[in-house]
C-alpha positions in Angstrom: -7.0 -22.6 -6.1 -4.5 -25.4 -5.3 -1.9 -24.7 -2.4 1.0 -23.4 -3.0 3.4 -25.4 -4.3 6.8 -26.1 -2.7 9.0 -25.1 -5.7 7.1 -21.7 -5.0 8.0 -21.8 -1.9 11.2 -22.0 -2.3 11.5 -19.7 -4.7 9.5 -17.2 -2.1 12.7 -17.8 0.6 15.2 -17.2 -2.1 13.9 -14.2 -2.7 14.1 -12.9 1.3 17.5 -14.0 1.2 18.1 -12.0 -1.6 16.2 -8.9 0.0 18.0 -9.6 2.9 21.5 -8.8 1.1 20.4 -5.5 -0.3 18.8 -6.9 -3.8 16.0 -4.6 -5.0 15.3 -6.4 -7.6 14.3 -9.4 -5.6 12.0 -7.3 -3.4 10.0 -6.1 -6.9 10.3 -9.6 -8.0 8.5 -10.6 -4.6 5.7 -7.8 -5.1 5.2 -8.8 -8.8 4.3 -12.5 -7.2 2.2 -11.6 -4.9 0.8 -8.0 -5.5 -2.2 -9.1 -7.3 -3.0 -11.6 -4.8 -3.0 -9.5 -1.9 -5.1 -6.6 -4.3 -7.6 -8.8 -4.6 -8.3 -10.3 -1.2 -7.9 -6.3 0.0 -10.3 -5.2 -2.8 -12.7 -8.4 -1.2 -12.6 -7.2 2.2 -12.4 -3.5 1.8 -15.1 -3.5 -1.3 -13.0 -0.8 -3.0 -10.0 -0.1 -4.9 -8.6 2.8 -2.9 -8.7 1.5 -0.1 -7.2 -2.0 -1.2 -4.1 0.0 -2.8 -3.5 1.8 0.2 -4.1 -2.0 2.2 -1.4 -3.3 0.0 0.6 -0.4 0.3 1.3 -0.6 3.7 1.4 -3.8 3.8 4.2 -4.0 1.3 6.0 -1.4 3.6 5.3 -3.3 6.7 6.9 -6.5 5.0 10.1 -4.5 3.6 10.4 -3.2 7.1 10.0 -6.5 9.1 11.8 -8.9 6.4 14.6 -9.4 9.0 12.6 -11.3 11.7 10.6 -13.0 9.2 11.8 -16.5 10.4 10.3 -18.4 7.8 7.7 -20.5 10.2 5.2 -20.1 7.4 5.1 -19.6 3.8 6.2 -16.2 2.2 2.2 -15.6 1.0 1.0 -16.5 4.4 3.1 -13.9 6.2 2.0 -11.6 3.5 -1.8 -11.8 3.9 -1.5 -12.2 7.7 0.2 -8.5 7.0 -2.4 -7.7 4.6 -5.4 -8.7 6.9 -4.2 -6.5 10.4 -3.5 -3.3 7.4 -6.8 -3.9 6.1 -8.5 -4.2 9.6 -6.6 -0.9 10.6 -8.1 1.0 7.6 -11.7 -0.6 8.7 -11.1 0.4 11.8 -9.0 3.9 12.0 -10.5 5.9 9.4 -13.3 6.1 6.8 -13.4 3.3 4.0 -14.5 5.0 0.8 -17.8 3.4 -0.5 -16.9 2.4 -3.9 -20.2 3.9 -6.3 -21.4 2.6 -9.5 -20.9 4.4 -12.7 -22.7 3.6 -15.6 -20.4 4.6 -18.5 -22.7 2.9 -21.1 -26.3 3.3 -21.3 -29.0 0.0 -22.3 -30.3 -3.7 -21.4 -28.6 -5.1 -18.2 -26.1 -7.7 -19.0 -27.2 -10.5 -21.7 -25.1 -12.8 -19.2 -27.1 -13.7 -15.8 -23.9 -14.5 -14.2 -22.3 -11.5 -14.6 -25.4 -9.9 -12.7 -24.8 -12.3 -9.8 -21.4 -11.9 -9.9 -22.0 -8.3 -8.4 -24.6 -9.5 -6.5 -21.9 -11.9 -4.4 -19.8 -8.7 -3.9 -22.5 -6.8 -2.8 -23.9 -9.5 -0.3 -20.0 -9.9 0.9 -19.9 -6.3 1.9 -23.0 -7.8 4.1 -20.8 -9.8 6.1 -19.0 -9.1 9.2 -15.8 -8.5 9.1 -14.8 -11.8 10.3 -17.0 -14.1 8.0 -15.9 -11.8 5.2 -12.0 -12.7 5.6 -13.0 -16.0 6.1 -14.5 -16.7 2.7 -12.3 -14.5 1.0 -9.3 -16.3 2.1 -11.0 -19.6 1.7 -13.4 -19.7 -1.2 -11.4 -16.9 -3.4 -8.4 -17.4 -2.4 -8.1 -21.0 -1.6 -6.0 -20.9 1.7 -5.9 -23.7 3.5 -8.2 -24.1 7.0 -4.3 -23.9 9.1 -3.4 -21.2 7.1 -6.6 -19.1 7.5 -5.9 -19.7 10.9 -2.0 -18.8 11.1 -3.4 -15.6 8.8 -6.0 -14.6 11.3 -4.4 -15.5 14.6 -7.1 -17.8 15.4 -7.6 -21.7 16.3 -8.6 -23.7 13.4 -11.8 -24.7 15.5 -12.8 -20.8 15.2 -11.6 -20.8 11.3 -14.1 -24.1 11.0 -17.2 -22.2 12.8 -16.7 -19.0 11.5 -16.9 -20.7 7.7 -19.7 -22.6 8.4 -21.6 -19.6 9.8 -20.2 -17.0 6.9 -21.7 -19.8 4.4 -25.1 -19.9 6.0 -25.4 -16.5 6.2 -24.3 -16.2 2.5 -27.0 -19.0 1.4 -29.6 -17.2 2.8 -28.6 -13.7 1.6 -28.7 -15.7 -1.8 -31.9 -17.4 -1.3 -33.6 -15.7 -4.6 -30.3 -16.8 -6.6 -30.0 -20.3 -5.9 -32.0 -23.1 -8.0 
């Protein structure tokens, strides 16, 4: 995924304004850019769907409530997953996370298409990772942040971003071993 681009941008901060002056419509216009976006890095982290609509509930809430001292330092979609990654540590952390469980709805062969099969394989192994190397792919590899804005995201250095990648990818390799050529 490329970075976001500036007209994007732009159209992000015209939108606060907007929000700012009382325009509902601009805030549902700002959730229908980013909503999906923030599901699915919540959905990657939390490893269920519950959980990531109650992740992007809050931090939906959160950002409606603090829109006034957003100060525009970052992008719009940085300051939202930043949000999104302290609501989903607080579900992690402050109450049970609901283990999402297969259902089989339809009965036969396993999938005709190996990739499908490692496709949940890859979700599976990132419920493996720690938390930290888990947001660290996720927002990398799915969701193509940038190393400096992983870091603004997480709070961390960029050096820490840089280790914690490298690690999260070695562990991931070998947790993949028996799927790689």
């Amino acid at each position: 995924m490329a970075p976001q681009e500036p007209k994007s941008d732009c159209l992000d901060a015209e939108l606060v304004r907007r929000i700012r002056r009382g325009d509902g419509e601009a805030f549902a216009q700002l959730v229908g850019r980013h909503g999906g976006r923030l599901y699915a890095v919540a959905a990657s982290m939390l490893g269920n769907g519950p959980d990531a609509e109650d992740a992007v509930q809050e931090t939906l809430t959160g950002a409606f409530r603090g829109l006034r001292g957003f100060q525009g330092r970052s992008s719009v979609k940085t300051w939202l997953t930043r949000i999104l990654v302290r609501c989903v540590a607080k579900i992690r952390h402050g109450r049970y996370v609901r283990v999402a469980e297969p259902i089989d709805y339809v009965e036969g062969p396993p999938s005709a298409d190996p990739a499908t099969d490692i496709h949940l394989d890859v979700r599976d192994v990132l419920a493996d990772l720690s938390e930290e190397h888990r947001a660290v792919i996720v927002l990398r590899a799915m969701q193509g942040l940038s190393y400096d804005e992983i870091a603004e995201v997480l709070d961390v250095p960029r050096g820490t971003v840089e280790s914690r990648l490298f690690r999260a990818r070695q562990i991931l390799k070998e947790l993949l071993k028996d799927y790689l050529p």
